[in-house]
FILUM-784162 format. One record per atom (N, C-alpha, C, O, CB): x, z, y; residue number from 0; residue in three letters. Coordinates in nm, 3 decimals. Each point is the difference from the previous one (the first is absolute). Glycine has a CB too. Example, Ala and Ser with C-alpha at 12.3 -4.5 7.8 and 13.67 -1.06 7.14 Angstrom:
+---------+---------+---------+-----+------+
|       X |       Z |       Y | seq | type |
+---------+---------+---------+-----+------+
|   1.319 |   0.780 |  -0.569 |   0 |  ALA |
|  -0.089 |   0.000 |   0.119 |   0 |  ALA |
|   0.090 |   0.000 |   0.120 |   0 |  ALA |
|   0.104 |   0.066 |  -0.002 |   0 |  ALA |
|  -0.293 |   0.059 |  -0.115 |   0 |  ALA |
|   0.154 |  -0.197 |   0.222 |   1 |  SER |
|   0.082 |   0.006 |   0.119 |   1 |  SER |
|  -0.077 |   0.073 |   0.109 |   1 |  SER |
|   0.051 |   0.017 |   0.111 |   1 |  SER |
|   0.067 |  -0.232 |  -0.174 |   1 |  SER |
+---------+---------+---------+-----+------+
***
This chain:
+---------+---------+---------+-----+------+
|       X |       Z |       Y | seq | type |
+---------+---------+---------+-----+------+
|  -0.080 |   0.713 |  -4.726 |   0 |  UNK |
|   0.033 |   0.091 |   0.108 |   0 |  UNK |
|   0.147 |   0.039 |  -0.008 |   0 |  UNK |
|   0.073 |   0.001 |  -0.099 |   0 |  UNK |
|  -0.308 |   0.085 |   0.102 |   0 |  UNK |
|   0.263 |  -0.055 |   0.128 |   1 |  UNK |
|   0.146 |   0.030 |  -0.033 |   1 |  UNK |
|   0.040 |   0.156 |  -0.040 |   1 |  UNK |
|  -0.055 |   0.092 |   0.060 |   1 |  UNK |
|   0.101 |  -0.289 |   0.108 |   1 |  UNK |
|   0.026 |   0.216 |  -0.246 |   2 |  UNK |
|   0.051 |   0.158 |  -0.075 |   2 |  UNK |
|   0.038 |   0.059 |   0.159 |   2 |  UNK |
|  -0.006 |  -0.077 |   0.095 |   2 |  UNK |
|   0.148 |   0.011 |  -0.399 |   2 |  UNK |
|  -0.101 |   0.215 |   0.323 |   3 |  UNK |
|   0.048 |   0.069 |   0.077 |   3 |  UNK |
|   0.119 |   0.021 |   0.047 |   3 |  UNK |
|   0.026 |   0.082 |   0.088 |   3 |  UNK |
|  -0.172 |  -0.035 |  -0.158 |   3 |  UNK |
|   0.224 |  -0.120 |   0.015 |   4 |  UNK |
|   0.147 |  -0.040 |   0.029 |   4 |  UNK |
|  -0.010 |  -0.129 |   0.104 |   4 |  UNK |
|   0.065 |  -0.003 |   0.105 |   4 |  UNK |
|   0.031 |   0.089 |  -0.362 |   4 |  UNK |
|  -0.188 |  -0.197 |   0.213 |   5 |  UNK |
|   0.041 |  -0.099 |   0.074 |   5 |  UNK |
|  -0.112 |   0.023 |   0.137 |   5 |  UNK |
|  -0.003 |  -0.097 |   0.076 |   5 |  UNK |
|   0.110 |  -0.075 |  -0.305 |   5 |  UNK |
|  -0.198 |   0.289 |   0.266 |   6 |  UNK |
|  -0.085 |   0.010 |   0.092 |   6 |  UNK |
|   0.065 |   0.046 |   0.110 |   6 |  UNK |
|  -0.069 |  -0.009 |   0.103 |   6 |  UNK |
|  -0.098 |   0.034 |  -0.247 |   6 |  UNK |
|   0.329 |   0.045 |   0.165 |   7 |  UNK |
|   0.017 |   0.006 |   0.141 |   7 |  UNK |
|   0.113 |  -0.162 |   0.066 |   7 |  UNK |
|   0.049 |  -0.031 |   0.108 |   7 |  UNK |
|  -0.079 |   0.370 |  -0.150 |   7 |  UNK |
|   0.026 |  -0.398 |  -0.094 |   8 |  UNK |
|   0.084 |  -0.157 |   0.052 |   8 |  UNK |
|  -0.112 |  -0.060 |   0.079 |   8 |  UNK |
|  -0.001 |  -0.040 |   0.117 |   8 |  UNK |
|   0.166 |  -0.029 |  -0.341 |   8 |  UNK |
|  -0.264 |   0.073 |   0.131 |   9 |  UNK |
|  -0.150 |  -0.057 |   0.082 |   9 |  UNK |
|  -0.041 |   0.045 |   0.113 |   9 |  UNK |
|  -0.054 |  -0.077 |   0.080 |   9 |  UNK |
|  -0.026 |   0.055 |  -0.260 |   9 |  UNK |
|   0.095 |   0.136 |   0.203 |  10 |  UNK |
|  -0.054 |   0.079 |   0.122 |  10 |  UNK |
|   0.130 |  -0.030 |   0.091 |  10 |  UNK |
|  -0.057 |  -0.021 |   0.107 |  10 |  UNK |
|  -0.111 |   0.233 |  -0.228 |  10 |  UNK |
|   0.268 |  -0.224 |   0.141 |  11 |  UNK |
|   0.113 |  -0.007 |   0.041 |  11 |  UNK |
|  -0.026 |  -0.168 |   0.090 |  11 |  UNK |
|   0.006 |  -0.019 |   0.121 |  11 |  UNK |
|   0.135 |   0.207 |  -0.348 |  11 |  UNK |
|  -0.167 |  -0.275 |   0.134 |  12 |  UNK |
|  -0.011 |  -0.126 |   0.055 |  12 |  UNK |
|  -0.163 |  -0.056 |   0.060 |  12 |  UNK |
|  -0.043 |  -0.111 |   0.033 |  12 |  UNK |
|   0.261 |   0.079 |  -0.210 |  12 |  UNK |
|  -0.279 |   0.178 |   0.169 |  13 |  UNK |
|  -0.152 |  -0.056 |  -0.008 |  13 |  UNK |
|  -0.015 |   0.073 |   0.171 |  13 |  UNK |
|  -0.092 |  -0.036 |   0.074 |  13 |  UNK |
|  -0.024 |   0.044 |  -0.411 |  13 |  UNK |
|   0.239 |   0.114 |   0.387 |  14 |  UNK |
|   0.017 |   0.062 |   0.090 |  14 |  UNK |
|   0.064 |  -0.076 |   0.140 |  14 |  UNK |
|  -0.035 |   0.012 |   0.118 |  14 |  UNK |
|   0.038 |   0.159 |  -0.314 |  14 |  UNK |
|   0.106 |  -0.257 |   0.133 |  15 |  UNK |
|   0.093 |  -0.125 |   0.086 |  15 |  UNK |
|  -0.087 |  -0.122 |   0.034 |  15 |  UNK |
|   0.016 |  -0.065 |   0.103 |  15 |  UNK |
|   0.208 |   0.121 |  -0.235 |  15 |  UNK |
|  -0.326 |  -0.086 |   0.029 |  16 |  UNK |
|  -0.110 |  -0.129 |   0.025 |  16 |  UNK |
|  -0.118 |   0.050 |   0.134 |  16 |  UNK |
|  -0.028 |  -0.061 |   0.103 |  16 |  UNK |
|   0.038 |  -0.020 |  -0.415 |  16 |  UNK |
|  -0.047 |   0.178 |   0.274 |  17 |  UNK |
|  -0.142 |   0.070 |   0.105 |  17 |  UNK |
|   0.060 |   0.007 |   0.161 |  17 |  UNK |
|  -0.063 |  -0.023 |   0.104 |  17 |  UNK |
|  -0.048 |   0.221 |  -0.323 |  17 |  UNK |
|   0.292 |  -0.147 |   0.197 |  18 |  UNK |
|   0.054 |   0.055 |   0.133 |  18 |  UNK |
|   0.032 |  -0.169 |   0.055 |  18 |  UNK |
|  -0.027 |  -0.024 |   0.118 |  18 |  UNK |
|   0.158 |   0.324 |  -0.191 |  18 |  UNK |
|  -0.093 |  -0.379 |   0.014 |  19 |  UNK |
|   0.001 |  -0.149 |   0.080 |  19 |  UNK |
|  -0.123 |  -0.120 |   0.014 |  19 |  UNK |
|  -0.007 |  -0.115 |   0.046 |  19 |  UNK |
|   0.239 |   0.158 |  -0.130 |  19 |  UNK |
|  -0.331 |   0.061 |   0.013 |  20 |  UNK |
|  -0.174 |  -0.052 |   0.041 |  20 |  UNK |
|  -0.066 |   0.016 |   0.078 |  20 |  UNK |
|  -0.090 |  -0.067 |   0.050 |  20 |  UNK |
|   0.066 |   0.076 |  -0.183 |  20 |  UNK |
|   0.089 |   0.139 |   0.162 |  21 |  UNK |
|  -0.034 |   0.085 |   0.164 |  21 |  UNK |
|   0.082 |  -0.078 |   0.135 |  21 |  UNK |
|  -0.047 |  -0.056 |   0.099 |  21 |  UNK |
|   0.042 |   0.328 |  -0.238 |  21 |  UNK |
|   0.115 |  -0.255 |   0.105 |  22 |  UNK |
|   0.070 |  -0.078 |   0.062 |  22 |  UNK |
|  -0.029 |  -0.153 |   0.090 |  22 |  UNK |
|  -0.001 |  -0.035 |   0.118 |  22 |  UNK |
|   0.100 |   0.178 |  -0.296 |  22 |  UNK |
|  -0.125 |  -0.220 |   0.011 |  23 |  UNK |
|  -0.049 |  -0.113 |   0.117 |  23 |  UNK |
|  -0.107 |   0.000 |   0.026 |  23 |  UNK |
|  -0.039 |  -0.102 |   0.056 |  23 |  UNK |
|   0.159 |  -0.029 |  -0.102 |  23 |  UNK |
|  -0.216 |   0.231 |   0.024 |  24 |  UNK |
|  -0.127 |   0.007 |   0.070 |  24 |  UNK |
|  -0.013 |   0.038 |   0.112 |  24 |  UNK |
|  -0.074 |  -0.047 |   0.087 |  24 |  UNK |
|   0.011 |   0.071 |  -0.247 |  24 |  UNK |
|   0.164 |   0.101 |   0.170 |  25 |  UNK |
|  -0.028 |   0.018 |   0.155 |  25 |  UNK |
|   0.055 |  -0.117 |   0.124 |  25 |  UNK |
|  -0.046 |  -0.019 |   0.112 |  25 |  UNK |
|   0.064 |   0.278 |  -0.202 |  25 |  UNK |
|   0.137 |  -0.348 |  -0.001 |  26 |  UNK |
|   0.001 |  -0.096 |   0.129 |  26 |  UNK |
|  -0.087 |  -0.126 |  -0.011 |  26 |  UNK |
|   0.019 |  -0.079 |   0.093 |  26 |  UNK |
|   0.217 |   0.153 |  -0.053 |  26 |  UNK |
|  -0.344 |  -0.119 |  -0.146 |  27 |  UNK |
|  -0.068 |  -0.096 |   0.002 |  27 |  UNK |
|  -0.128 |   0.022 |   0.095 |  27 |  UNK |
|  -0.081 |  -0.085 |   0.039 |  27 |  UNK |
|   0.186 |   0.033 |  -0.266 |  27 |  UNK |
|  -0.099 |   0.241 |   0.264 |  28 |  UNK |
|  -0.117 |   0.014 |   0.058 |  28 |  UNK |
|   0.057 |  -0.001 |   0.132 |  28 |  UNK |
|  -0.071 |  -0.060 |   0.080 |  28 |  UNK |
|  -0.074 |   0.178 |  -0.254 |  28 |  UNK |
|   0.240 |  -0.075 |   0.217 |  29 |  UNK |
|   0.069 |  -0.045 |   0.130 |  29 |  UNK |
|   0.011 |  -0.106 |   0.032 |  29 |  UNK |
|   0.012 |  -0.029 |   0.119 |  29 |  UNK |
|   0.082 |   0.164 |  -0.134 |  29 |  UNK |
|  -0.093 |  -0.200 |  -0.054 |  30 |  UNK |
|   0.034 |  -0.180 |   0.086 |  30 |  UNK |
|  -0.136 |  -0.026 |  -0.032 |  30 |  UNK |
|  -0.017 |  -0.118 |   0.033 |  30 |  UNK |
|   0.292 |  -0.005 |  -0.082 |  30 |  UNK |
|  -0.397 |   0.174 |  -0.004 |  31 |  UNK |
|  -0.131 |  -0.048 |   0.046 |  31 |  UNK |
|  -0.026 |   0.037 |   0.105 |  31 |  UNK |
|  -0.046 |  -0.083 |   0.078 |  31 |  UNK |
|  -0.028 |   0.071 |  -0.250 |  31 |  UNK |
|   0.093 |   0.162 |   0.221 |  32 |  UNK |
|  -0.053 |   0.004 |   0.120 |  32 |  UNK |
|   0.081 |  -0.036 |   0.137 |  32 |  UNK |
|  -0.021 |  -0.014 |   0.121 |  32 |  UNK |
|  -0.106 |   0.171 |  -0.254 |  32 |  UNK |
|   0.225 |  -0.164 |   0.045 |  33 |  UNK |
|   0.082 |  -0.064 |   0.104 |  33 |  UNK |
|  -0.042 |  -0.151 |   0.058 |  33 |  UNK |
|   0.017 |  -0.027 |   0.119 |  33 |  UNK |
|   0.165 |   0.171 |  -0.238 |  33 |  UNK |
|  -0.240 |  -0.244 |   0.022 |  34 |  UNK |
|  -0.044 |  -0.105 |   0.021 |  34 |  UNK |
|  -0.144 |  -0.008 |   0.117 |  34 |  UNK |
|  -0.035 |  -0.086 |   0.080 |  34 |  UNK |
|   0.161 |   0.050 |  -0.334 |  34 |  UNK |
|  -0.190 |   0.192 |   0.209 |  35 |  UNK |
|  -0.178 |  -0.030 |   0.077 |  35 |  UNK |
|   0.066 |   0.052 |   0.110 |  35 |  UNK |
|  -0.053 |  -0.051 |   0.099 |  35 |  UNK |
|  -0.191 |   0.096 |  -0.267 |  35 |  UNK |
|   0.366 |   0.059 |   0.214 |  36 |  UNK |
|   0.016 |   0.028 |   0.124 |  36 |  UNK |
|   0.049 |  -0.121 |   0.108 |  36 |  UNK |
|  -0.027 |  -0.018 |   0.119 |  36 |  UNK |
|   0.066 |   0.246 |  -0.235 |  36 |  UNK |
|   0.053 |  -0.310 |   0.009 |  37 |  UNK |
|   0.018 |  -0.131 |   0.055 |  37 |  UNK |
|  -0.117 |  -0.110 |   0.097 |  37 |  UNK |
|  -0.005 |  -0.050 |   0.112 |  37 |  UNK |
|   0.158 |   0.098 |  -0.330 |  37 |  UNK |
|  -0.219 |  -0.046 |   0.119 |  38 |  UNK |
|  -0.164 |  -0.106 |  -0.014 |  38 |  UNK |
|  -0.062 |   0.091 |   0.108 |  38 |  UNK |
|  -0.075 |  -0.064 |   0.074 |  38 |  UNK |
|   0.018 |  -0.027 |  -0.373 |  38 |  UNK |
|   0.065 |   0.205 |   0.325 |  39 |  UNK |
|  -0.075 |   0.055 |   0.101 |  39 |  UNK |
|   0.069 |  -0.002 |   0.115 |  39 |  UNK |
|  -0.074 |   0.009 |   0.098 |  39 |  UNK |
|  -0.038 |   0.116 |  -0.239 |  39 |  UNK |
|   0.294 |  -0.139 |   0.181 |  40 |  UNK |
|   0.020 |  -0.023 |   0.127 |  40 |  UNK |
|  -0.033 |  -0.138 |   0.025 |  40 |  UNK |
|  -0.062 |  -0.025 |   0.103 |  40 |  UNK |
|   0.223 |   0.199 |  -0.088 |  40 |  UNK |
|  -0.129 |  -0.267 |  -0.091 |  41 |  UNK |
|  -0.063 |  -0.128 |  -0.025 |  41 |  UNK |
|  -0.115 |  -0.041 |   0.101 |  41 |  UNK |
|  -0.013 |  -0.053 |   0.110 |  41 |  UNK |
|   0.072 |   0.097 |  -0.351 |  41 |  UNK |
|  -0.144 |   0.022 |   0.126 |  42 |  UNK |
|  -0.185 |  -0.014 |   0.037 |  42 |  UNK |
|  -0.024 |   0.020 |   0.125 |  42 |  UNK |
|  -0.041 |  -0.073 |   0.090 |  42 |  UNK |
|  -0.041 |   0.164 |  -0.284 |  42 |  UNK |
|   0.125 |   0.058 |   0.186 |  43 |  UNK |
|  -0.101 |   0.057 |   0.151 |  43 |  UNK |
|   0.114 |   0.007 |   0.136 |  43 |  UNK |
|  -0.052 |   0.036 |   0.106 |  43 |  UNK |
|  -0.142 |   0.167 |  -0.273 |  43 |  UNK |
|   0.320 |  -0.229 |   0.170 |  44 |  UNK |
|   0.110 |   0.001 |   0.072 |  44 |  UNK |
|   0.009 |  -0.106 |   0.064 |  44 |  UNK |
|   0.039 |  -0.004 |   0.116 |  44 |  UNK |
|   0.053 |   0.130 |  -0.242 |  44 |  UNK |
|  -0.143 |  -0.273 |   0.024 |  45 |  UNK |
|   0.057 |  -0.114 |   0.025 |  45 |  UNK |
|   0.104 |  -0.038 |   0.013 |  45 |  UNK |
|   0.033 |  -0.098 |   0.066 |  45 |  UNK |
|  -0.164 |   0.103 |  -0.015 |  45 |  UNK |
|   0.233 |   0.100 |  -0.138 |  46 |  UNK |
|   0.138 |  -0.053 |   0.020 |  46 |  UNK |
|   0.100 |  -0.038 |  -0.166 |  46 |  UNK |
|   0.092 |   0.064 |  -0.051 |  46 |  UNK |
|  -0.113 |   0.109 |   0.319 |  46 |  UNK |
|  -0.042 |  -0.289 |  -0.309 |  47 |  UNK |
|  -0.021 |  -0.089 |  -0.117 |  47 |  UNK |
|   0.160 |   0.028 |  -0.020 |  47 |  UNK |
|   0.031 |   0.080 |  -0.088 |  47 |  UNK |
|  -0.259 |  -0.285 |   0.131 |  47 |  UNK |
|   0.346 |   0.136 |   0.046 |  48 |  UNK |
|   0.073 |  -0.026 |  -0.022 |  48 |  UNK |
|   0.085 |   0.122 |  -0.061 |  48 |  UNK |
|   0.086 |  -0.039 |  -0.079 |  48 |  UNK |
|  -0.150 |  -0.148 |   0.225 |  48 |  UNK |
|   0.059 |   0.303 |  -0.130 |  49 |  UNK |
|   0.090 |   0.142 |   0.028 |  49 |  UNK |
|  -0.119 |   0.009 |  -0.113 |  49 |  UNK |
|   0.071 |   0.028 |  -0.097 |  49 |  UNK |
|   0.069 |   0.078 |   0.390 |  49 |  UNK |
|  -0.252 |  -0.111 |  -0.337 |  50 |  UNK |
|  -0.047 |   0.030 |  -0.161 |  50 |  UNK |
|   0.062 |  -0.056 |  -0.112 |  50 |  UNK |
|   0.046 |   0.056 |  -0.099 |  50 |  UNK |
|  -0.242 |  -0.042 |   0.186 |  50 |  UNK |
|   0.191 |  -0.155 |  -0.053 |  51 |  UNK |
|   0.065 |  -0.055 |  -0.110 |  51 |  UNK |
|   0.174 |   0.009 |   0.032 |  51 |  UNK |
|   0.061 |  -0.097 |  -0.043 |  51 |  UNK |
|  -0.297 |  -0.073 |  -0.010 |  51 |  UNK |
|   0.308 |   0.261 |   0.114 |  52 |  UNK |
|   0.116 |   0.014 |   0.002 |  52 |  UNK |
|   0.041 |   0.175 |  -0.056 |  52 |  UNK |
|   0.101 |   0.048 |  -0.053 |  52 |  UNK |
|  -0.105 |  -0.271 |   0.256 |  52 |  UNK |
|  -0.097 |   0.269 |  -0.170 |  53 |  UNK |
|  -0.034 |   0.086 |  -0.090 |  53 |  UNK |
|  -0.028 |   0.030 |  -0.136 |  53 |  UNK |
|   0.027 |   0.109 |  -0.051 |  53 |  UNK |
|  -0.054 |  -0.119 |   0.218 |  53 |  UNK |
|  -0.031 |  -0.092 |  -0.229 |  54 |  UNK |
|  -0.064 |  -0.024 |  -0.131 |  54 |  UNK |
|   0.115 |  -0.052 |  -0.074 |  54 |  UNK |
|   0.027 |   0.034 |  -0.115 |  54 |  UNK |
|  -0.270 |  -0.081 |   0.190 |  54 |  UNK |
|   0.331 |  -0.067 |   0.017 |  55 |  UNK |
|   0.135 |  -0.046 |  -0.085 |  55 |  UNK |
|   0.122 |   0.116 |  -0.047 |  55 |  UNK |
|   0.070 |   0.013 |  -0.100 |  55 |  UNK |
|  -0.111 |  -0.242 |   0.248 |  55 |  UNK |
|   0.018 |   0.343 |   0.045 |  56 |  UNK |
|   0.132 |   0.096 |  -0.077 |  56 |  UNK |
|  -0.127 |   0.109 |  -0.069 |  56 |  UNK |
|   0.022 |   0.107 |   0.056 |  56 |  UNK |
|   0.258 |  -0.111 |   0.161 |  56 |  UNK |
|  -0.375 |   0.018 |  -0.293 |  57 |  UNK |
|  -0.051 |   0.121 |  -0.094 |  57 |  UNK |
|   0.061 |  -0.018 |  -0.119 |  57 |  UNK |
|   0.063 |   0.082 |  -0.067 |  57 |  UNK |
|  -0.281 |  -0.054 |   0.160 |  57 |  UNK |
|   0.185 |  -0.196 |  -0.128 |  58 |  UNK |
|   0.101 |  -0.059 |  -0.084 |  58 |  UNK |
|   0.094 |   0.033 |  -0.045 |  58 |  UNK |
|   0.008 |   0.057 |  -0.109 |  58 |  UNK |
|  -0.063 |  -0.160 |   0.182 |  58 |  UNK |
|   0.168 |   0.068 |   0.017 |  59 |  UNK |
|   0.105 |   0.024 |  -0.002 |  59 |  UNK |
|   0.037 |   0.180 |  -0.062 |  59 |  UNK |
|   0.068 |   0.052 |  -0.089 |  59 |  UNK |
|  -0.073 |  -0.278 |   0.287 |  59 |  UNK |
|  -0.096 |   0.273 |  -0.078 |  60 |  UNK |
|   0.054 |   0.180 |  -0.042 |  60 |  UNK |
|  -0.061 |   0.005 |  -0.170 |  60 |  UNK |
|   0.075 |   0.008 |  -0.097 |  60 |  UNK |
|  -0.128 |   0.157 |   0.401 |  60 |  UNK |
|  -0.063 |  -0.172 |  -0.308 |  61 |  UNK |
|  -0.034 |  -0.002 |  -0.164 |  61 |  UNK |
|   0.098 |  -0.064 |  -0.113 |  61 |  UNK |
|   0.014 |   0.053 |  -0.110 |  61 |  UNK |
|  -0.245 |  -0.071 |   0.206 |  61 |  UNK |
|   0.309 |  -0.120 |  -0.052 |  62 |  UNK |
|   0.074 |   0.028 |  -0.107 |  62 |  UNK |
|   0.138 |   0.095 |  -0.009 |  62 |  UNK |
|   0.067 |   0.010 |  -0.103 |  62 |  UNK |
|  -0.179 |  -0.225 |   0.074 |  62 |  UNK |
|   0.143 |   0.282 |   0.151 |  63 |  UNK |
|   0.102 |   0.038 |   0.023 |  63 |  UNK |
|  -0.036 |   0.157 |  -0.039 |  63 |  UNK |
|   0.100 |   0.069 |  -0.015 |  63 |  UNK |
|  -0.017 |  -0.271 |   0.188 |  63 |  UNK |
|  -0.204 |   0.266 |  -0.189 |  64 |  UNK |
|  -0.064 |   0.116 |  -0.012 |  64 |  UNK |
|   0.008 |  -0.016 |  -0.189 |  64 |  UNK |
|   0.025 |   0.084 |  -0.087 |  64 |  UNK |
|  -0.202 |  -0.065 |   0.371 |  64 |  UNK |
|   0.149 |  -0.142 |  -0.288 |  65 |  UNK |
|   0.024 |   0.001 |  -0.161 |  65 |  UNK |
|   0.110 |   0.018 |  -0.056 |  65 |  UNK |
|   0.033 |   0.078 |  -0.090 |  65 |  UNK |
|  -0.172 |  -0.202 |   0.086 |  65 |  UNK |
|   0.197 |   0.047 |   0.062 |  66 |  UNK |
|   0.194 |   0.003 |  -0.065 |  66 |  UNK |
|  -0.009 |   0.190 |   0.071 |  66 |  UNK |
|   0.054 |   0.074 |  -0.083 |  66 |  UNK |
|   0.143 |  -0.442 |   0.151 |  66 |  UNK |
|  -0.237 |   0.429 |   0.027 |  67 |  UNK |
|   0.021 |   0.131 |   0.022 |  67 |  UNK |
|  -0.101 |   0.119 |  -0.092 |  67 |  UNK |
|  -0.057 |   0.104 |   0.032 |  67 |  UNK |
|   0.139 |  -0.214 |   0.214 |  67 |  UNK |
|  -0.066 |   0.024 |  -0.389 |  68 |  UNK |
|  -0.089 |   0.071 |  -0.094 |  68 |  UNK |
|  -0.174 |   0.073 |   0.017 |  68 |  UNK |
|  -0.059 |   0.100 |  -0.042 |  68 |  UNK |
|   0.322 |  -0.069 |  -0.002 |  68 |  UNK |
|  -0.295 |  -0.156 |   0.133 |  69 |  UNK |
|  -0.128 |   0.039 |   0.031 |  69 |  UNK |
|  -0.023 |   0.081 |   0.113 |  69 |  UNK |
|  -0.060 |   0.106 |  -0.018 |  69 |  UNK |
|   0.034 |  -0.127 |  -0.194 |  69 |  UNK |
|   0.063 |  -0.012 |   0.329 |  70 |  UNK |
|   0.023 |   0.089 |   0.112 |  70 |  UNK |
|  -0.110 |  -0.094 |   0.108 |  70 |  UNK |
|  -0.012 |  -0.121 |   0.022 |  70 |  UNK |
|   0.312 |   0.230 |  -0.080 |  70 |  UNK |
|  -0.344 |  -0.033 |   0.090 |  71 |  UNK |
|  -0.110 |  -0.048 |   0.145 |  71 |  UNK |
|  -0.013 |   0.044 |   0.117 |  71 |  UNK |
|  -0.095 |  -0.006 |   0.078 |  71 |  UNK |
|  -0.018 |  -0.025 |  -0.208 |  71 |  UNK |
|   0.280 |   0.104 |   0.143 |  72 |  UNK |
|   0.075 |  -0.012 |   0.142 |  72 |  UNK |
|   0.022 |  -0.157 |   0.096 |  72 |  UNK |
|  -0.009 |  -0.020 |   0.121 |  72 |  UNK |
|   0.142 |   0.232 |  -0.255 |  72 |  UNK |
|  -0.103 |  -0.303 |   0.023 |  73 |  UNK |
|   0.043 |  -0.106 |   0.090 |  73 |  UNK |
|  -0.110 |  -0.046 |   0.091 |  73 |  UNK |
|  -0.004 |  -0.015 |   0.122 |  73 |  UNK |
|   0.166 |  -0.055 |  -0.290 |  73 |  UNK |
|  -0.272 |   0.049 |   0.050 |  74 |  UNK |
|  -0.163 |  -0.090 |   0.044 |  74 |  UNK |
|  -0.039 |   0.082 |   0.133 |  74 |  UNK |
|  -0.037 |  -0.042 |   0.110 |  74 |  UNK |
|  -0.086 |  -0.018 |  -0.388 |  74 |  UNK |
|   0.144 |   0.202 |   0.228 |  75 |  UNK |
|  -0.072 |   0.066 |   0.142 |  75 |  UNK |
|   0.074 |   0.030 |   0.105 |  75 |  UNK |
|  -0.077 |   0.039 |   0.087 |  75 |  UNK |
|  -0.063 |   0.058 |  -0.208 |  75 |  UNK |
|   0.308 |  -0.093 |   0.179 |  76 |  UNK |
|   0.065 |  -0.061 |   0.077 |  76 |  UNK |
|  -0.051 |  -0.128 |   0.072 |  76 |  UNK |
|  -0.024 |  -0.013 |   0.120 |  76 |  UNK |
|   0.171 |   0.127 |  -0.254 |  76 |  UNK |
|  -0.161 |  -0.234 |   0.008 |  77 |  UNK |
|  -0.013 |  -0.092 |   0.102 |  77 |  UNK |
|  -0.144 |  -0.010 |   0.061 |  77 |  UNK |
|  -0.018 |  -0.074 |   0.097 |  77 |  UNK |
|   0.207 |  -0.043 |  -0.208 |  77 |  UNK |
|  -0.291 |   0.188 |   0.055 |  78 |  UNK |
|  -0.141 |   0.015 |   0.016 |  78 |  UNK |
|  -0.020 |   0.063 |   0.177 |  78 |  UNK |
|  -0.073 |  -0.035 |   0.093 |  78 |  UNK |
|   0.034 |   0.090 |  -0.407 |  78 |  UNK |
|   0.157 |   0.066 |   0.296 |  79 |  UNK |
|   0.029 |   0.098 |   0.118 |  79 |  UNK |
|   0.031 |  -0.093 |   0.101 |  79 |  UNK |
|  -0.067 |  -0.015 |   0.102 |  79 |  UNK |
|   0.159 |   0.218 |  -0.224 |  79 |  UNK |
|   0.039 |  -0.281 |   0.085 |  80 |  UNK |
|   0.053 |  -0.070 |   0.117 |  80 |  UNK |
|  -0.095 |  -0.098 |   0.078 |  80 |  UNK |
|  -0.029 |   0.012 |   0.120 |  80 |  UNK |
|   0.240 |   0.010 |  -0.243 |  80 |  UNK |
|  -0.244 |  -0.093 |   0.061 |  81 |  UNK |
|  -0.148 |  -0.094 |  -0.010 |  81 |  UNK |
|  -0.088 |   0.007 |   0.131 |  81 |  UNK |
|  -0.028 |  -0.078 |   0.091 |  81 |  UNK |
|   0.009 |   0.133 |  -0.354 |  81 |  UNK |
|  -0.019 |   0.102 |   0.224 |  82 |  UNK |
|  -0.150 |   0.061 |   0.087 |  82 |  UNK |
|   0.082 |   0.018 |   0.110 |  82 |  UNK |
|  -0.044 |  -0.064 |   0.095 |  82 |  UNK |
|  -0.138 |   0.209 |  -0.259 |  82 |  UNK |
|   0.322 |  -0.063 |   0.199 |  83 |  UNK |
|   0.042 |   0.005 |   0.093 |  83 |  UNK |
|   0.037 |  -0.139 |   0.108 |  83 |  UNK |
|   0.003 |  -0.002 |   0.123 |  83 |  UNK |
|   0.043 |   0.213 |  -0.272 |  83 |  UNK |
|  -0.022 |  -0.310 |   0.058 |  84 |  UNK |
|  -0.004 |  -0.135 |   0.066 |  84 |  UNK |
|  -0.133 |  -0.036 |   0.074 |  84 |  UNK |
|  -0.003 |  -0.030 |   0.119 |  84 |  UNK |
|   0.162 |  -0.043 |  -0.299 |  84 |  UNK |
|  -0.267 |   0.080 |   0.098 |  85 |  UNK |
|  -0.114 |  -0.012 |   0.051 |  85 |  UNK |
|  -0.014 |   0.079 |   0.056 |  85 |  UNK |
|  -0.090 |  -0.041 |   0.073 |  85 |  UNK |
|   0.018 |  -0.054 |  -0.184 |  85 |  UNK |
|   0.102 |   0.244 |   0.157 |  86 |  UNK |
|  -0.044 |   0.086 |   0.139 |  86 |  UNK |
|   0.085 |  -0.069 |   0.125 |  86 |  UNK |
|  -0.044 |  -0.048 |   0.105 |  86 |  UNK |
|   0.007 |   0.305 |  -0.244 |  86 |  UNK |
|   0.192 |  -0.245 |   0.085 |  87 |  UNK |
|   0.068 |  -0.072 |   0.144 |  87 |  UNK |
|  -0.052 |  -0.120 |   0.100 |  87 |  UNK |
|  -0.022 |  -0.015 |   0.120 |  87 |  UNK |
|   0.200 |   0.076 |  -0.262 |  87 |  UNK |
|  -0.184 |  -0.148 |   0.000 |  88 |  UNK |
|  -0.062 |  -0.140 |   0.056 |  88 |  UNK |
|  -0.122 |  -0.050 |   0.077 |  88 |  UNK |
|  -0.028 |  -0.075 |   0.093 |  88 |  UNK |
|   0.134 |   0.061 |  -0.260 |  88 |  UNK |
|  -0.163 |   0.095 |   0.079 |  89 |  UNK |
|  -0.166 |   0.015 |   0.096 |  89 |  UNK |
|  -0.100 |  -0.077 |  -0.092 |  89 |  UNK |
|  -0.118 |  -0.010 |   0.033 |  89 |  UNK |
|   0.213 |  -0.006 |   0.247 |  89 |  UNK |
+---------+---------+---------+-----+------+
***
């Protein structure tokens, strides 16, 4: 076990590991649902093409949400923009 001196180095790095576990959890869970919102304009929209153009930029925002230290602004921007395409379009 470690003595009491070396327990706030541990806690220190055990604090920085959990906060970038959270992190990419919350954008791994964004670009999932970002994917079924996809598959569902897809499915029931019939508009295949603007899903899978969708699904390419979630991509894109997820890795760019990563390099933004775990941020799931981008995914749901392009998630936003997306649906609004599919309202305009019809």
């Amino acid at each position: 076990m470690a003595e009491n001196g070396d327990a706030t180095v541990d806690m220190t790095e055990h604090e920085k590991t959990y906060t970038g576990f959270i992190h990419l959890t919350v954008l791994t869970t964004a670009f999932c649902i970002a994917v079924v919102i996809m598959l569902g304009v897809g499915g029931v929209g019939g508009a295949w093409g603007l899903a899978g153009l969708g699904i390419f930029l979630s991509v894109i925002a997820a890795i760019v949400g990563f390099l933004m230290n775990g941020s799931a602004l981008p995914t749901a921007a392009v998630t936003a923009g997306i649906l609004v395409l599919k309202l305009l379009l019809g």
